[in-house]
N, C-alpha and C positions, 0 to 999 in steps of 0.2 A: 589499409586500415581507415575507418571512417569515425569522424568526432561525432557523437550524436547529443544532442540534447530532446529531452521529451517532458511533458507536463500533461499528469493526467486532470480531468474535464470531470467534474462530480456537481448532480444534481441534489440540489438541498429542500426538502419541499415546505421547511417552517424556516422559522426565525427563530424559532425558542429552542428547540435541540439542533443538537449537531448529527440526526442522521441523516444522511444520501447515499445514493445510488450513483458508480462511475458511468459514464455514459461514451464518454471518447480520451480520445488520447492524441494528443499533437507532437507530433515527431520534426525535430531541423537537423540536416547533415552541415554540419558545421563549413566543412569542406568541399561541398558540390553547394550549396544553398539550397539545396532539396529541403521542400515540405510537405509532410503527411500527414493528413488526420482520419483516424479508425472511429468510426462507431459503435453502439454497440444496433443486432440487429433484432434482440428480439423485445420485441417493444412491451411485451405485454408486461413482462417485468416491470418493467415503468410504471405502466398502470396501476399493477397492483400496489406498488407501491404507494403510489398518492392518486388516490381514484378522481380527486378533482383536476386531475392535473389534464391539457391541452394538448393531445400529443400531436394536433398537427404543428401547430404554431411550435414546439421543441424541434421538430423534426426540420420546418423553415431555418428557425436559427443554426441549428448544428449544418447546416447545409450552409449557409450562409457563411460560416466559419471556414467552411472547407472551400469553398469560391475564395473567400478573400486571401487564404495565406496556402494553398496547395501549389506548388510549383508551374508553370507554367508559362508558355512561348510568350504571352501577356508582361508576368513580374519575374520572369529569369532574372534579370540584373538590378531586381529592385535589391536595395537594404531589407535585411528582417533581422529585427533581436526579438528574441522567445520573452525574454526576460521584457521589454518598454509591453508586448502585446499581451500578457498574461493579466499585466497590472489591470487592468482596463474592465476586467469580469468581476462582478459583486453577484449580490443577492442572490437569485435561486440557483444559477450557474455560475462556478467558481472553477478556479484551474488550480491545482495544488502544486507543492515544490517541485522547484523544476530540476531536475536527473540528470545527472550527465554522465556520459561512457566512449570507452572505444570498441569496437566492433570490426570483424573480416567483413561480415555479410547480413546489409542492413539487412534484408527482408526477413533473414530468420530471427531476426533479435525484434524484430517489430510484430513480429509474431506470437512469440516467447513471453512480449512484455504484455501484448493483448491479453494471453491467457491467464495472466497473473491480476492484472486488475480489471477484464471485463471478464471474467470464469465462468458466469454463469450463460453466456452467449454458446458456449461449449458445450456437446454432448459430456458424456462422464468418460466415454475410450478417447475421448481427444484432451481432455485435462490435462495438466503438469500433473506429477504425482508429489507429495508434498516435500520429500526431499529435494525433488530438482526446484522447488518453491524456494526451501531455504538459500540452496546452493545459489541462485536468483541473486536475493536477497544479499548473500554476501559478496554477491558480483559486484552487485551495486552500492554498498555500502566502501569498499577497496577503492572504486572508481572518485567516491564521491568525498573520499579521503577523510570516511568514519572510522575513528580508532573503535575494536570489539574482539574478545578475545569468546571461544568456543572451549575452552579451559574449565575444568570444573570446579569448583567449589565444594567449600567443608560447612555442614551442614550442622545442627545442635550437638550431634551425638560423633560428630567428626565424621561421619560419614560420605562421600563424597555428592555431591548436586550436581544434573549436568542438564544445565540449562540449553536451548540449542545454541544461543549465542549472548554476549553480555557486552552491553555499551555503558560503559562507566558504571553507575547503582545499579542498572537497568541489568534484569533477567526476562530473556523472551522467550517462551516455551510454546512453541507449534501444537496446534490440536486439527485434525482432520476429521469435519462433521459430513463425512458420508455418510446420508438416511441408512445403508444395512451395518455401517457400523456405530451408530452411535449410541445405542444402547449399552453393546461392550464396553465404549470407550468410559463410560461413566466412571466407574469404580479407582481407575487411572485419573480423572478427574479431580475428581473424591481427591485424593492421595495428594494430587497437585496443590490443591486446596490448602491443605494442614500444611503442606513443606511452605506455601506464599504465607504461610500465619507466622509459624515459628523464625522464618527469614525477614517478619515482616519491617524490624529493626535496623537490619543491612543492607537487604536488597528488595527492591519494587520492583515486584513480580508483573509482569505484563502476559497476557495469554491470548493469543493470535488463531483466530480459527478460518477457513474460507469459505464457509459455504453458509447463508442465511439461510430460514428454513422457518420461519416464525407459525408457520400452521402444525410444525412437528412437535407432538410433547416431549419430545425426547431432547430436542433443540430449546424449549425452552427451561427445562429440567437442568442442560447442561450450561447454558448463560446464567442461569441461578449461581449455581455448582462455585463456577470461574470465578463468578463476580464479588462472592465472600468475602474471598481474603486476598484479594490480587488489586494493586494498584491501578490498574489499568484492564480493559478487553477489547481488543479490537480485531477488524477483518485481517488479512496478508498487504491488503494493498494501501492499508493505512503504514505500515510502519516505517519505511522508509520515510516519509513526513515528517515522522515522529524522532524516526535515528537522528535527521537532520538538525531537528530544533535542539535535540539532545547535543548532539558536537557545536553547534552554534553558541549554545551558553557555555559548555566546557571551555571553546575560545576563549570567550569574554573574558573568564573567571582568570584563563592563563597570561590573558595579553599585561596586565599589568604587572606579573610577576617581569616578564622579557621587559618590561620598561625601566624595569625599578634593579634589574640584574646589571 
């Protein structure tokens, strides 16, 4: 079995909002001192994202990253903490929380995890389908020693809610914006919507989709939809971040009861 820590690499192209695009992924075997860093390879994506943006000088640096910490007959027995090298990234390039797990076999778990937070690098028959997303998701939430139960909940009318998963207040409900199915998907949207109203007292409703799509009217119809009544919206590959910061303050809030018991 192999210790792995990884932090994915996301491009931020303002100062004023918080969106970006992941672009890499830095993988450490805890246990061998192996380092990895994945790209992503289709660039144009980038561009379109932020059309002023420099993709040679990106591409220099992300190269630059992978020269300085990729294992090698050079730094084999150098020291590496993921955690002193992360700190070190601001401004347009940022490295987000850092992951940990165990694993039989890096390569297919370093594979697994590209698909999840570089996805659109991937044709549509090489995707995760969104339940192996979730199941993901819960892998690394167990690993990462996020308490969540998958339990359903009673609703206004006592009727049962079943969220895919629930991290304290938090309800996270998957939506999969395949362009041939998103049309369909709406009306179950819709639906999602009115249940984040009425729970909106209890629980904050978060709605997690994977696929950006912003030239689709049917993608911007459904970010409308979401964003009503739901505390939150965001991609797949944000929420593990977000789980994190969630059991981080849960700590907090408990450490003082253990001190005072």
């Amino acid at each position: 079995m192999n210790r792995i820590q990884f932090s994915v690499l996301s491009y931020y192209p303002s100062d004023i909002t918080n969106e970006n695009v992941n672009v890499g992924i830095l993988f450490y075997n805890l246990d061998t001192n192996e380092r990895f860093f994945r790209t992503i390879s289709k660039w144009n994506r980038l561009e379109s994202f932020d059309t002023a943006i420099d993709l040679d000088y990106v591409k220099n640096y992300l190269q630059g990253i992978r020269n300085e910490t990729e294992y090698s007959l050079f730094n084999a027995t150098n020291d590496f903490d993921l955690h002193e090298y992360v700190t070190f990234f601001k401004g347009k390039l940022q490295f987000n929380e850092i992951q940990e797990t165990v694993v039989r076999d890096v390569n297919t778990f370093i594979g697994v995890t590209e698909k999840i937070h570089m996805r659109l690098d991937f044709d549509g028959k090489d995707r995760l389908s969104q339940n192996n997303e979730i199941q993901f998701t819960k892998m690394m939430m167990r690993s990462n020693h996020i308490s969540f139960t998958a339990e359903p909940i009673r609703g206004r009318f006592n009727e049962e809610v079943h969220y895919d998963f629930m991290v304290g207040m938090y309800g996270f409900k998957f939506f999969s914006f395949d362009e041939k199915r998103m049309k369909s998907i709406i009306p179950a949207a819709k639906s999602w919507s009115y249940t984040a109203q009425e729970l909106g007292d209890e629980i904050k409703t978060i709605f997690v989709y994977d696929i950006e799509a912003q030239e689709s009217e049917n993608y911007q119809i459904l970010i409308r939809i979401l964003k009503e009544n739901s505390y939150k919206v965001m991609k797949n590959s944000e929420v593990m971040d977000f789980a994190i910061r969630i059991q981080r303050e849960n700590d907090k809030q408990y450490q003082p009861e253990l001190m005072l018991s």
